[in-house]
TORPA-128701 format. One record per residue (C-alpha): residue number from 1; residue in three letters; y, z, x. Coordinates in steps of 0.02 Angstrom, whole numbers, plus 32768, in hexadecimal, padded with zeros to 4 digits. Example, Ala and Ser with C-alpha at 12.3 -4.5 7.8 and 13.67 -1.06 7.14 Angstrom:
# TORPA-128701
<bake><num>1</num><residu>Ala</residu><y>7F1F</y><z>8186</z><x>8267</x></bake>
<bake><num>2</num><residu>Ser</residu><y>7FCB</y><z>8165</z><x>82AC</x></bake>
***
This chain:
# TORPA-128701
<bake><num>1</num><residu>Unk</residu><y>8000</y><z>8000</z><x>8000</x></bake>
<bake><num>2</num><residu>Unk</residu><y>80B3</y><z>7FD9</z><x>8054</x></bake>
<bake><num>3</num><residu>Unk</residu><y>814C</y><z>8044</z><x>8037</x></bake>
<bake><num>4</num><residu>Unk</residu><y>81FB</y><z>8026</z><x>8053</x></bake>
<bake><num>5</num><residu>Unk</residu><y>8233</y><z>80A4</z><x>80CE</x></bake>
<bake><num>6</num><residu>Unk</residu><y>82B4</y><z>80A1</z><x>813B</x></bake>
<bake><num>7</num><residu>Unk</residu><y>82F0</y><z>809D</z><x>820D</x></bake>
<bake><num>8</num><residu>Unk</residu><y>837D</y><z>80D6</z><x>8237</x></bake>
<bake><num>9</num><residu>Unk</residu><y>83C9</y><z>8075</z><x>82C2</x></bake>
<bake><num>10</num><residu>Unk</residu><y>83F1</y><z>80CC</z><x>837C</x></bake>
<bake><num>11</num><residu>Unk</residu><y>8496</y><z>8123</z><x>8375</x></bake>
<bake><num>12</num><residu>Unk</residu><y>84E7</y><z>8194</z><x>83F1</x></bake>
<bake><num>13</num><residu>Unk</residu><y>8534</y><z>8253</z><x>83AC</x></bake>
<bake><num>14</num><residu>Unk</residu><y>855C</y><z>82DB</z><x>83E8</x></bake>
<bake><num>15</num><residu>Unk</residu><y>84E6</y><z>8375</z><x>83DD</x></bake>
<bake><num>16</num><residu>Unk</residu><y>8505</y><z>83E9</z><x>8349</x></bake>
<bake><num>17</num><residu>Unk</residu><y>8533</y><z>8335</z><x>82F7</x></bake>
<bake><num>18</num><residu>Unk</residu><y>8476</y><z>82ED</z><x>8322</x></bake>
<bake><num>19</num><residu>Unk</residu><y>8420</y><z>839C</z><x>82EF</x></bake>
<bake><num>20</num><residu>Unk</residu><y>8488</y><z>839E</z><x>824F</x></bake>
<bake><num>21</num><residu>Unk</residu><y>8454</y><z>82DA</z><x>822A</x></bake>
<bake><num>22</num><residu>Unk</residu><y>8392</y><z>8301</z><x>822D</x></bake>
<bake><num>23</num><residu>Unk</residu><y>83B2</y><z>8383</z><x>81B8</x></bake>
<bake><num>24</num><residu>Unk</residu><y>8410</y><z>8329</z><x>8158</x></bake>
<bake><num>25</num><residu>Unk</residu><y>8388</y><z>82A8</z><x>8140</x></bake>
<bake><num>26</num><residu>Unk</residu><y>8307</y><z>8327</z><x>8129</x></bake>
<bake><num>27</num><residu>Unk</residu><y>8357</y><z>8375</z><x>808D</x></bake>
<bake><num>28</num><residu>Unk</residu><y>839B</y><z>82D9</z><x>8047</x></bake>
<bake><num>29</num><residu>Unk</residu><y>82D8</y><z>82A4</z><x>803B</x></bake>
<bake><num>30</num><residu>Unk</residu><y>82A5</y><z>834C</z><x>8001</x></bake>
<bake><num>31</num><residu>Unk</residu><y>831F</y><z>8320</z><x>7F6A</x></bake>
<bake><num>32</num><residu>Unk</residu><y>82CD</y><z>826B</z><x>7F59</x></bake>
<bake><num>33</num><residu>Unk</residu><y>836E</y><z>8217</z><x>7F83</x></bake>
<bake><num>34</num><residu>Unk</residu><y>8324</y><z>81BF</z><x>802C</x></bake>
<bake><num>35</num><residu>Unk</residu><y>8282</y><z>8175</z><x>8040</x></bake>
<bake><num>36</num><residu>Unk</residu><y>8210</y><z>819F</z><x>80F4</x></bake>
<bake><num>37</num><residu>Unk</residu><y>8292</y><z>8189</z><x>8183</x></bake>
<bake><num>38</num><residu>Unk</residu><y>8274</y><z>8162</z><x>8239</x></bake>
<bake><num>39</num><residu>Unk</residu><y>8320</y><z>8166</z><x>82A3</x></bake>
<bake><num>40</num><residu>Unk</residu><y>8340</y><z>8161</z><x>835B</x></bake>
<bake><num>41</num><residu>Unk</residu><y>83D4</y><z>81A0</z><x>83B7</x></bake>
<bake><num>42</num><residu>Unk</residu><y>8421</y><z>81BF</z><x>845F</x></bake>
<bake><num>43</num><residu>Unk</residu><y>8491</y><z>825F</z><x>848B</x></bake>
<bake><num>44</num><residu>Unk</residu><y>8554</y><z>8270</z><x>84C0</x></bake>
<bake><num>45</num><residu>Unk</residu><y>856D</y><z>82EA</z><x>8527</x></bake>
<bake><num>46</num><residu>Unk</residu><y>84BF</y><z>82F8</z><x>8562</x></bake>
<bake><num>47</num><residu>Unk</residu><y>8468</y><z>839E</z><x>8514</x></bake>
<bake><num>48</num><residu>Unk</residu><y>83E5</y><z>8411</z><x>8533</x></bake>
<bake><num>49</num><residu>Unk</residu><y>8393</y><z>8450</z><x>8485</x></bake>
<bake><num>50</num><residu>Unk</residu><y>8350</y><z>84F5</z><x>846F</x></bake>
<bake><num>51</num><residu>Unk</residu><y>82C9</y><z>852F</z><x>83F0</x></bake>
<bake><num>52</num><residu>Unk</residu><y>830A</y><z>858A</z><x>834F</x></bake>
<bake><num>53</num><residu>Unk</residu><y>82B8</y><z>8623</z><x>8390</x></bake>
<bake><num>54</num><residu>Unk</residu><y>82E1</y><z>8621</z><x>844F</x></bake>
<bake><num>55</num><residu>Unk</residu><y>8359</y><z>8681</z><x>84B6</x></bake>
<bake><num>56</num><residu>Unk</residu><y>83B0</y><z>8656</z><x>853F</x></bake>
<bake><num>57</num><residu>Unk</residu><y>8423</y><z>86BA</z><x>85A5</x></bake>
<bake><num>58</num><residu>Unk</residu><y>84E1</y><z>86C2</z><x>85C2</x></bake>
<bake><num>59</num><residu>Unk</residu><y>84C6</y><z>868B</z><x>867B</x></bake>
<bake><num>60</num><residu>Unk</residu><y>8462</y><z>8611</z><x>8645</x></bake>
<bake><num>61</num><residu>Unk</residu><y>84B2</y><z>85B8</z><x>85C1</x></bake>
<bake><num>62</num><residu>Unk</residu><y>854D</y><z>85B9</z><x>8623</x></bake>
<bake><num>63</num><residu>Unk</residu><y>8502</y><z>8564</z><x>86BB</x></bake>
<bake><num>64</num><residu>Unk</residu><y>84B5</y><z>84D5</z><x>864E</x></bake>
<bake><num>65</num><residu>Unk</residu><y>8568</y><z>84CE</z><x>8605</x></bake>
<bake><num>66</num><residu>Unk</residu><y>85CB</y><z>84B7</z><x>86AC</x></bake>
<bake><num>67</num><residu>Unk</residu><y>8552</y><z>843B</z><x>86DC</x></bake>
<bake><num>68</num><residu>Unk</residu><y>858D</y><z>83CE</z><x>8659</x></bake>
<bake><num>69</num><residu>Unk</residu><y>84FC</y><z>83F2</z><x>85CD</x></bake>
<bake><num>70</num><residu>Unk</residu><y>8527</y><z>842D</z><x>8528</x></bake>
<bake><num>71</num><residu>Unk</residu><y>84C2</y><z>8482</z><x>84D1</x></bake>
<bake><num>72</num><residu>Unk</residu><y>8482</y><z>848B</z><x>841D</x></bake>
<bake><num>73</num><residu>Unk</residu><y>8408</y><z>84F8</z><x>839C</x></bake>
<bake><num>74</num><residu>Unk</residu><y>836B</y><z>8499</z><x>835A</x></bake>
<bake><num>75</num><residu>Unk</residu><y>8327</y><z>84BB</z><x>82AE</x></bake>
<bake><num>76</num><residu>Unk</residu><y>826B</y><z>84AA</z><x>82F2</x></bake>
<bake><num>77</num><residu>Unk</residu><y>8224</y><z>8515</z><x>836F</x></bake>
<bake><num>78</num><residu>Unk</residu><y>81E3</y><z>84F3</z><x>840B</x></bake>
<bake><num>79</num><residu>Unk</residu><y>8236</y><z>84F8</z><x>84C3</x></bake>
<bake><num>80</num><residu>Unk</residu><y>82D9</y><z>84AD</z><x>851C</x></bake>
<bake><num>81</num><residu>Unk</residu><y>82E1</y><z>83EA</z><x>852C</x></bake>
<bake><num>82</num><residu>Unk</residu><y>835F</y><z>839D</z><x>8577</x></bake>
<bake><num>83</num><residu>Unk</residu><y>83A8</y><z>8311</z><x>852F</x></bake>
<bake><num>84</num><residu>Unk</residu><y>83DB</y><z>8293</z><x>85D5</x></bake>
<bake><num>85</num><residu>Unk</residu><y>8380</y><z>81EF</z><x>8603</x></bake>
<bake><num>86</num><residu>Unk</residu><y>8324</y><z>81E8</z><x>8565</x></bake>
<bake><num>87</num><residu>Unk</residu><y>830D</y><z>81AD</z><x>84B9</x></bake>
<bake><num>88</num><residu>Unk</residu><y>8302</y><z>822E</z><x>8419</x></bake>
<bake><num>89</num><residu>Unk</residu><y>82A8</y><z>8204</z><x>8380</x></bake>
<bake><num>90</num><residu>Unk</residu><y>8294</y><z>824F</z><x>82CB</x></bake>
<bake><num>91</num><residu>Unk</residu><y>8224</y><z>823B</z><x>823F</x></bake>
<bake><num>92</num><residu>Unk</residu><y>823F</y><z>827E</z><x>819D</x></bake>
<bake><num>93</num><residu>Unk</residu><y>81AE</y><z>8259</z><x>811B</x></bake>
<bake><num>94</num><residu>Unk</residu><y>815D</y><z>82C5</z><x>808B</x></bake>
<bake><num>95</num><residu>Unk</residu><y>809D</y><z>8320</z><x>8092</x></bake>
<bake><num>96</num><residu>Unk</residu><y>801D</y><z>82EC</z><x>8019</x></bake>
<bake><num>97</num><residu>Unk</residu><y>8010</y><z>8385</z><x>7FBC</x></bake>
<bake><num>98</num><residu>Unk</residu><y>8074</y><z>835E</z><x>7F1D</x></bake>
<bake><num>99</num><residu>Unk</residu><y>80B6</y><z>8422</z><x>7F06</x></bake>
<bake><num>100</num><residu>Unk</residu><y>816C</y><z>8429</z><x>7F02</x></bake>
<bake><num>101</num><residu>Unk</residu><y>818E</y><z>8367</z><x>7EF0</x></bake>
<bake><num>102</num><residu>Unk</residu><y>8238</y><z>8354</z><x>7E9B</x></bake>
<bake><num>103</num><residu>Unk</residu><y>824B</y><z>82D3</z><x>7DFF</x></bake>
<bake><num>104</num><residu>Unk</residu><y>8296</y><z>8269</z><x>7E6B</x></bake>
<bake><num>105</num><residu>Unk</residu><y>821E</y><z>824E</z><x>7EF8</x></bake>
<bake><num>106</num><residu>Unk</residu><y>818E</y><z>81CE</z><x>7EFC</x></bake>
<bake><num>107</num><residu>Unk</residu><y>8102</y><z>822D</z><x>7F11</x></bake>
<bake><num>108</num><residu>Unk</residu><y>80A0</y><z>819B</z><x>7F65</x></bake>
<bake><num>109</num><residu>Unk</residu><y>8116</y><z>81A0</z><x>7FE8</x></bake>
<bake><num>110</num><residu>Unk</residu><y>80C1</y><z>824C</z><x>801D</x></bake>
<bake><num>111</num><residu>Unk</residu><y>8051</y><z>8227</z><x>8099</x></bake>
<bake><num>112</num><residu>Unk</residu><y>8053</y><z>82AF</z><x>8120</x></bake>
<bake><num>113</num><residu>Unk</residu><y>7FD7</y><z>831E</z><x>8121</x></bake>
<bake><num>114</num><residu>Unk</residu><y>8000</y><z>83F1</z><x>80DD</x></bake>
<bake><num>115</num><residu>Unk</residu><y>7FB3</y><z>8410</z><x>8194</x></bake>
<bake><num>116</num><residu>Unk</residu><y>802D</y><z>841E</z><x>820D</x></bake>
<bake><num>117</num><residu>Unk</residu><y>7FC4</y><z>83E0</z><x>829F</x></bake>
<bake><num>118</num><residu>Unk</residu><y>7F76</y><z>8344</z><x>8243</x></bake>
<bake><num>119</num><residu>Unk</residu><y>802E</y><z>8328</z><x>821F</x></bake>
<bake><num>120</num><residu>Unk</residu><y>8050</y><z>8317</z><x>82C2</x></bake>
<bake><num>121</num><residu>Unk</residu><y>7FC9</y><z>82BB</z><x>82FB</x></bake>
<bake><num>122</num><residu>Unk</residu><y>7FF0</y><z>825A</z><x>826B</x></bake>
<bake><num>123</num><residu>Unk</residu><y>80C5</y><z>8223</z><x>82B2</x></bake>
<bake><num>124</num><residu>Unk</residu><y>8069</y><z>8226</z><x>836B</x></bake>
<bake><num>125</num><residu>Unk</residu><y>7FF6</y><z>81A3</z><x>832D</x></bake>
<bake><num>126</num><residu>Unk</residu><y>809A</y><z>813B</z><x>830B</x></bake>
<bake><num>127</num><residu>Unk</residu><y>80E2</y><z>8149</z><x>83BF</x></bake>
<bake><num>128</num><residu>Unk</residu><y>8034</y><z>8131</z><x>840F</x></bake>
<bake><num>129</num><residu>Unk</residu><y>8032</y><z>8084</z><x>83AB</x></bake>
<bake><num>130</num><residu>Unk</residu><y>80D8</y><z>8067</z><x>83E3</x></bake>
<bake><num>131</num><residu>Unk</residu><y>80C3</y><z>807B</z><x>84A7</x></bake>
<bake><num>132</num><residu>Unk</residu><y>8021</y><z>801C</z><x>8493</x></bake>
<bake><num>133</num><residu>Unk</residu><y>809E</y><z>7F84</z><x>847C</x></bake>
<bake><num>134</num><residu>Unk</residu><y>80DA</y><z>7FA7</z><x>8515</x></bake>
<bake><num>135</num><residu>Unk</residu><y>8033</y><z>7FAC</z><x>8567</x></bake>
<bake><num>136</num><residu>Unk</residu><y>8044</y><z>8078</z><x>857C</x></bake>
<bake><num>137</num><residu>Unk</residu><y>7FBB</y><z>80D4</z><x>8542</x></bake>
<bake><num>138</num><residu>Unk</residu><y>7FE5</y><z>818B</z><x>851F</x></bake>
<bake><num>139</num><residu>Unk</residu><y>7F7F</y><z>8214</z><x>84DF</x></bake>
<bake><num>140</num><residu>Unk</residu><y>7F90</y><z>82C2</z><x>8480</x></bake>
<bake><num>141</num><residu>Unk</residu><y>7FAA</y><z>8353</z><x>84F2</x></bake>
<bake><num>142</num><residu>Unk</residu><y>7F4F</y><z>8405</z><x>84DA</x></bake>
<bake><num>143</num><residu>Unk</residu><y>7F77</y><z>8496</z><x>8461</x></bake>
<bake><num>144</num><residu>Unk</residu><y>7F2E</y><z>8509</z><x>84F2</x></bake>
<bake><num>145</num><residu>Unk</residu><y>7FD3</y><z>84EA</z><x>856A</x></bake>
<bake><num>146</num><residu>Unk</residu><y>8021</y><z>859B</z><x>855E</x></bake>
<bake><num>147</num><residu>Unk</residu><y>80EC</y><z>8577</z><x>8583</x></bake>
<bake><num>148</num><residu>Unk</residu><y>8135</y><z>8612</z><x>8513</x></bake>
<bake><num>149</num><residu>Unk</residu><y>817C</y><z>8660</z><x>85CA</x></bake>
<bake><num>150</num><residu>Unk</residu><y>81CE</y><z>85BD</z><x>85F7</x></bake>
<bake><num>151</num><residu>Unk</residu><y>825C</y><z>858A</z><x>85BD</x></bake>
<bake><num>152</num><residu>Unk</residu><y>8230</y><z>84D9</z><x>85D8</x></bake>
<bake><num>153</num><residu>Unk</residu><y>81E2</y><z>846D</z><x>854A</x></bake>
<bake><num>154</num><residu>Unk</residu><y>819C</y><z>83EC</z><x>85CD</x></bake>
<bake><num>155</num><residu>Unk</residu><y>8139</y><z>8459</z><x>8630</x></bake>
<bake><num>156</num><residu>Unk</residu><y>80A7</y><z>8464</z><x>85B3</x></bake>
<bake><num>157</num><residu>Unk</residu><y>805C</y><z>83D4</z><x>854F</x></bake>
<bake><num>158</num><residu>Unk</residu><y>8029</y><z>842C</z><x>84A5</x></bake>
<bake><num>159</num><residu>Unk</residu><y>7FCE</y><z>83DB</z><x>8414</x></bake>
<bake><num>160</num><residu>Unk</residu><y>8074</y><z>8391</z><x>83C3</x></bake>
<bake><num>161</num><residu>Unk</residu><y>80B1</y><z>833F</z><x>8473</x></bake>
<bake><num>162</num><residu>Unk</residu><y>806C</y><z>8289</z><x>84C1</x></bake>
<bake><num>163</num><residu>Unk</residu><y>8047</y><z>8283</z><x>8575</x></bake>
<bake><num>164</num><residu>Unk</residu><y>8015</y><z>81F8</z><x>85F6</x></bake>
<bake><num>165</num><residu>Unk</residu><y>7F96</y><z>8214</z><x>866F</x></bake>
<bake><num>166</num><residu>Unk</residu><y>7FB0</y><z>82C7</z><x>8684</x></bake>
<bake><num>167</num><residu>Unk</residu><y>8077</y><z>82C5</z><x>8676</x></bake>
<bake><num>168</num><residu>Unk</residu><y>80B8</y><z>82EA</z><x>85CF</x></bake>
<bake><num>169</num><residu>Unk</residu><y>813B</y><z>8255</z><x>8579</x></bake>
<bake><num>170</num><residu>Unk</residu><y>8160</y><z>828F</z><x>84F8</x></bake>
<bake><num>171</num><residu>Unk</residu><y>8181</y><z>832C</z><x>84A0</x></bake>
<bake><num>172</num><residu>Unk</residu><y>8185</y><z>8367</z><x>83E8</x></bake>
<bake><num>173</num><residu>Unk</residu><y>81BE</y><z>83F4</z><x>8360</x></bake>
<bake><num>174</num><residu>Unk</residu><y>819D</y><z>83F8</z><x>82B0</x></bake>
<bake><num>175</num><residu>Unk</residu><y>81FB</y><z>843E</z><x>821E</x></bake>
<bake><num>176</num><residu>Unk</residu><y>81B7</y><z>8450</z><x>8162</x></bake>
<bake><num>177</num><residu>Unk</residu><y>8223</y><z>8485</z><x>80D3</x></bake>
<bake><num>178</num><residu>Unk</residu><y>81B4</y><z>8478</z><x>8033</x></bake>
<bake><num>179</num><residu>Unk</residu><y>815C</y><z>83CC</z><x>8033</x></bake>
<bake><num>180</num><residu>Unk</residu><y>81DA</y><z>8373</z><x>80AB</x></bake>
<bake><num>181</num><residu>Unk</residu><y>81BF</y><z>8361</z><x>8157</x></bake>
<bake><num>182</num><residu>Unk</residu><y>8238</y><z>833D</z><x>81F7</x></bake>
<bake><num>183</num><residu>Unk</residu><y>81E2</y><z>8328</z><x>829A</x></bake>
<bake><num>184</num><residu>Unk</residu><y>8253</y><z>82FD</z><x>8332</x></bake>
<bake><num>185</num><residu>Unk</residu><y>8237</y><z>82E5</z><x>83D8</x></bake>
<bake><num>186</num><residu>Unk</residu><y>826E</y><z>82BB</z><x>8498</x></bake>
<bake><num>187</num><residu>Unk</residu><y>8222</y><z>8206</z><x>84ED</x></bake>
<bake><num>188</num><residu>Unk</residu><y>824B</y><z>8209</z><x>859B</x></bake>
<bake><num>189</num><residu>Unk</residu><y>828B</y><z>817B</z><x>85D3</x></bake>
<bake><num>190</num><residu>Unk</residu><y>82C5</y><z>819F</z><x>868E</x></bake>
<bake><num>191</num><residu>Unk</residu><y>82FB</y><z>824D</z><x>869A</x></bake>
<bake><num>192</num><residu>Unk</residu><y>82FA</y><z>8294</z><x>8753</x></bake>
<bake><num>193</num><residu>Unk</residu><y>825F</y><z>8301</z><x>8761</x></bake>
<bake><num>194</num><residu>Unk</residu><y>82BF</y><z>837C</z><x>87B8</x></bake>
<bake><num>195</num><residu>Unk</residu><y>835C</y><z>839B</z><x>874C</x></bake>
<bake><num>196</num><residu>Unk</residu><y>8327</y><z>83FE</z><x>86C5</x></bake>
<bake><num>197</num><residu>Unk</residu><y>82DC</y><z>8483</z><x>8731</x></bake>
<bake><num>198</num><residu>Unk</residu><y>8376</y><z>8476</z><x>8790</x></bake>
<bake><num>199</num><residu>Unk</residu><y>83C8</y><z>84A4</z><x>86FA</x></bake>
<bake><num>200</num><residu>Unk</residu><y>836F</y><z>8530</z><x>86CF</x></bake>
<bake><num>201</num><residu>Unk</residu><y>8359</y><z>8586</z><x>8775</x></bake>
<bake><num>202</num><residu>Unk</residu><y>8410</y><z>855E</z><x>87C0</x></bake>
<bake><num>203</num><residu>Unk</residu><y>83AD</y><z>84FE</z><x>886F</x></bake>
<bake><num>204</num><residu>Unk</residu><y>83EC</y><z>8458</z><x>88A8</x></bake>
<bake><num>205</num><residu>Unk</residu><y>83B8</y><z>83B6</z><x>8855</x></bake>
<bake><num>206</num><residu>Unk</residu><y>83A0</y><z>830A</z><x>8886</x></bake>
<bake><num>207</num><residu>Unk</residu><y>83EF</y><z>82D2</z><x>87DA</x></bake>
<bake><num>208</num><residu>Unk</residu><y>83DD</y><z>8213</z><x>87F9</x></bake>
<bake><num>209</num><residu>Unk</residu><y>8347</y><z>820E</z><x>8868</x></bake>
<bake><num>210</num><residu>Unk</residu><y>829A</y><z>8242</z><x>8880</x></bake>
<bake><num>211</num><residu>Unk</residu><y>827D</y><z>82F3</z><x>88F8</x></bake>
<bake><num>212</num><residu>Unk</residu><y>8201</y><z>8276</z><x>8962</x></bake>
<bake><num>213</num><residu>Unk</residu><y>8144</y><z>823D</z><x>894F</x></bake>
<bake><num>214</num><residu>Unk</residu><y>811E</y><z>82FC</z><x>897E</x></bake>
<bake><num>215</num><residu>Unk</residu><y>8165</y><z>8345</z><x>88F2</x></bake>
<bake><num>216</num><residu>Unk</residu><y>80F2</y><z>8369</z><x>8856</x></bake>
<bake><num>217</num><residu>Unk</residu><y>813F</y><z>82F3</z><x>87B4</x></bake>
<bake><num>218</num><residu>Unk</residu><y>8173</y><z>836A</z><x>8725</x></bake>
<bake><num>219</num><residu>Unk</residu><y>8158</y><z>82D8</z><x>868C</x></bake>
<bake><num>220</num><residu>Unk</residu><y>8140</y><z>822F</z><x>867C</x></bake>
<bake><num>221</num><residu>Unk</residu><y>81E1</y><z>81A6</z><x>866E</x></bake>
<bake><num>222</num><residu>Unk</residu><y>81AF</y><z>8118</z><x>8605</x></bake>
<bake><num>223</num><residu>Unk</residu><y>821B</y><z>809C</z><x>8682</x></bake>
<bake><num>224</num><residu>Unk</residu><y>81BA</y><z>80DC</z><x>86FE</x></bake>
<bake><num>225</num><residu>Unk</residu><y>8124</y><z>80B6</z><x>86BA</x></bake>
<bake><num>226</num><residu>Unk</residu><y>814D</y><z>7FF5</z><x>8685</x></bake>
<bake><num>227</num><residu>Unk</residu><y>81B8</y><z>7FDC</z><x>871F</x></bake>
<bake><num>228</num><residu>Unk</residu><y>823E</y><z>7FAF</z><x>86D3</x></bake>
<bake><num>229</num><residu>Unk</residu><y>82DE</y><z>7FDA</z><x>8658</x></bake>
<bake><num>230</num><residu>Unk</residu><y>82A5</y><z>7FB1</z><x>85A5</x></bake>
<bake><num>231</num><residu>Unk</residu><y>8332</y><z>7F9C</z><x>854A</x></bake>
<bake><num>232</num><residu>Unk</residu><y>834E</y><z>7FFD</z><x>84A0</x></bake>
<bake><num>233</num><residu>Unk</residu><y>834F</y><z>7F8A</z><x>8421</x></bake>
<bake><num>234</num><residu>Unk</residu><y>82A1</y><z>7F3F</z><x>8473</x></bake>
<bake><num>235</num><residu>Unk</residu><y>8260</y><z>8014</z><x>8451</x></bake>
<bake><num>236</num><residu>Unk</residu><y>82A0</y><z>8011</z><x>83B4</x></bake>
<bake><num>237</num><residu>Unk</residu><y>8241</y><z>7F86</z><x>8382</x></bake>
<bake><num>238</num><residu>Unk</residu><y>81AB</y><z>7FD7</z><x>83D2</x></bake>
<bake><num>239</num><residu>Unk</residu><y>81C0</y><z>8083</z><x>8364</x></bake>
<bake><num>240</num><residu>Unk</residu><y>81CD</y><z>8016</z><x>82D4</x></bake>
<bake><num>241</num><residu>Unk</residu><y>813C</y><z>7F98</z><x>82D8</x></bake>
<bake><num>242</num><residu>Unk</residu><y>80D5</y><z>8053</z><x>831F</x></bake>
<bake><num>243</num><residu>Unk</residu><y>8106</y><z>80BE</z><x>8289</x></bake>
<bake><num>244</num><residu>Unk</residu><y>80F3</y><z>8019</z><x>8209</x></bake>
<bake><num>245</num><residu>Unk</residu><y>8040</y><z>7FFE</z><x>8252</x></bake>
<bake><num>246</num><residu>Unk</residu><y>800B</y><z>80C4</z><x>824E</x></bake>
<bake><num>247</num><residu>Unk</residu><y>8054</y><z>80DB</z><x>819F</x></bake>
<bake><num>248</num><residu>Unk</residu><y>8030</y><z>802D</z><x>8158</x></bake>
<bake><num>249</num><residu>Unk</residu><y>80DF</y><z>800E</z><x>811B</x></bake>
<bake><num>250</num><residu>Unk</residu><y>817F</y><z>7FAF</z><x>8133</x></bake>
<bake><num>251</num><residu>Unk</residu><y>823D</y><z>800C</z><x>8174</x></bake>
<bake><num>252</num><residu>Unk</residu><y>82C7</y><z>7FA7</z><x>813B</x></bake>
<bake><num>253</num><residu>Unk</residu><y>8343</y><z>7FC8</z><x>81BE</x></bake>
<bake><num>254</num><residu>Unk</residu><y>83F0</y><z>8038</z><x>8196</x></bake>
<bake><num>255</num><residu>Unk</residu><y>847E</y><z>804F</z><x>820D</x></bake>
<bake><num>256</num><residu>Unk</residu><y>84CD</y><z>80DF</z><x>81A1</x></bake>
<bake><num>257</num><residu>Unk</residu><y>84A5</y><z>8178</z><x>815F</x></bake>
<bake><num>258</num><residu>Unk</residu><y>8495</y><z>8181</z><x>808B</x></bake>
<bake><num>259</num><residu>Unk</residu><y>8551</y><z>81D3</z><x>8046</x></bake>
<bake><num>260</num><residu>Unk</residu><y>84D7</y><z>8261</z><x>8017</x></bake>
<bake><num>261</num><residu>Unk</residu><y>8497</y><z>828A</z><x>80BF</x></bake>
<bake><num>262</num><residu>Unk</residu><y>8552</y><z>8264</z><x>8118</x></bake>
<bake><num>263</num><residu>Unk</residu><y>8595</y><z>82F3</z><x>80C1</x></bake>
<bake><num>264</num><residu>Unk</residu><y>84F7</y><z>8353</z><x>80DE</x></bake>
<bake><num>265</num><residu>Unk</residu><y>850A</y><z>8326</z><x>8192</x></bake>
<bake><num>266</num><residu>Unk</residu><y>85BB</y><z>8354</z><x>81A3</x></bake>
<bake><num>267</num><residu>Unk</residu><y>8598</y><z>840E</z><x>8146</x></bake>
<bake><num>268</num><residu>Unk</residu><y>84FC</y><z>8427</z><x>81B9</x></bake>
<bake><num>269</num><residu>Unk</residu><y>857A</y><z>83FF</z><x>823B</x></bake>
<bake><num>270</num><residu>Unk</residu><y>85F4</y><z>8499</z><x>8248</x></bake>
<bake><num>271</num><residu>Unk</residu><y>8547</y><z>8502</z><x>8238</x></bake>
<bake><num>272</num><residu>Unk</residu><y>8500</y><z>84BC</z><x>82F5</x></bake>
<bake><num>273</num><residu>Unk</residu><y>85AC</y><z>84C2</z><x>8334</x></bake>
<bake><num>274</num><residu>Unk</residu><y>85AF</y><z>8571</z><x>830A</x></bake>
<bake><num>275</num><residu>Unk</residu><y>84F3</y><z>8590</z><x>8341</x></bake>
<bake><num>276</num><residu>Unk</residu><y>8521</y><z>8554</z><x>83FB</x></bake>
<bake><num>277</num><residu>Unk</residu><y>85A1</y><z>85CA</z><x>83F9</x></bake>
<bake><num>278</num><residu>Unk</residu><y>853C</y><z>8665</z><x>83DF</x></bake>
<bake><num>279</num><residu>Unk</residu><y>84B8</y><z>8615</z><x>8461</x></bake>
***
């Protein structure tokens, strides 16, 4: 059966206005006004993004500030990702179970499963289908990784994050409100391995280059990997033909928010702003 969903096109925001925009999305299909949405975007200033639940100190946050980051509040859990040299994706799509579904909403358009792992292997299935057109093979990481002490998302491949050969991709975090569902996640594209730590721990990084052949590769870069710069629009088209395949349905493509989720977006807004504040 095909269903009309939708992409959203790449577009660059900044933080709190990115975080408030997947929200926006989510709730706007909780109320049935949007159908299953896929969007991409980029990040201005870059960002590291914290879990809802995690802490990080004073010192901390103000070194990742002077270096230039900014810094925003997730609504999922999870660890730290920074948001540099990569591409960010969000899907927003409904569970099968039909409790809660509003008047409004199609309920064949539910087709995530109640689980919250099978729903993520279910989205993952969609990237893995969409590097595999790039001639990357990448495979589900572990739910036995323990990275609660670390502050870094990328140092443990869980059951919700992609990895290739060993060296995790991409990373994931899931939120549920009722029967609507908003995973987003992080798809390194060619982040230097050493600057997140460097980051975090205040030592010197490379930024633009490698450490040398000695040094042991913190994640995967998708450039890397193909040798080459892929440009966005040719990804894009990738994540679309993946999720289409996976889902067996078709996105028309949308370069705009809905005037429901826009003023969503910009009330969600104010909240992150205020969020980073308190971080």
């Amino acid at each position: 059966m095909i269903n009309n969903w939708r992409l959203l096109t790449y577009s660059i925001h900044e933080p709190a206005a990115n975080m408030a925009i997947d929200e926006a999305i989510l709730d706007a299909h909780l109320e049935g006004k949007v159908p299953p949405t896929l969007r991409l975007y980029g990040w201005e200033p870059p960002a590291v993004s914290i879990g809802y639940g995690q802490k990080l100190s004073t010192q901390l946050a103000e070194r990742i500030r002077n270096r230039g980051f900014d810094i925003v509040r997730r609504q999922t859990g999870g660890r730290a990702v920074l948001h540099a040299n990569e591409l960010t994706y969000s899907f927003v799509g409904s569970s099968t179970s039909a409790d809660g579904l509003n008047s409004g909403q199609n309920i064949e358009q539910g087709v995530l499963s109640s689980s919250i792992l099978s729903a993520y292997k279910q989205i993952c299935q969609g990237l893995i289908l969409s590097f595999r057109r790039l001639g990357v093979e990448l495979e589900l990481g572990s739910s036995l990784t323990p990275y609660k002490d670390n502050h870094d998302c990328f140092l443990a491949t869980t059951s919700a994050d992609l990895h290739f050969q060993g060296k995790k991709l991409v990373g994931s975090a899931q939120l549920r409100r009722r029967h609507a569902v908003l995973q987003h996640g992080s798809i390194l594209l060619n982040q230097p391995q050493d600057l997140m730590r460097s980051l975090l721990t205040g030592s010197e990084s490379s930024s633009s280059v490698d450490e040398g052949d000695d040094a042991p590769a913190r994640h995967a870069n998708l450039f890397e990997i193909l040798a080459e710069d892929v440009p966005i629009s040719r990804l894009q088209d990738c994540l679309r033909c993946g999720f289409e395949e996976a889902f067996q349905t078709e996105f028309s493509l949308a370069d705009a928010l809905s005037p429901f989720e826009a003023a969503l977006a910009e009330q969600y807004q104010l909240r992150y702003k205020q969020a980073v504040s308190a971080v």
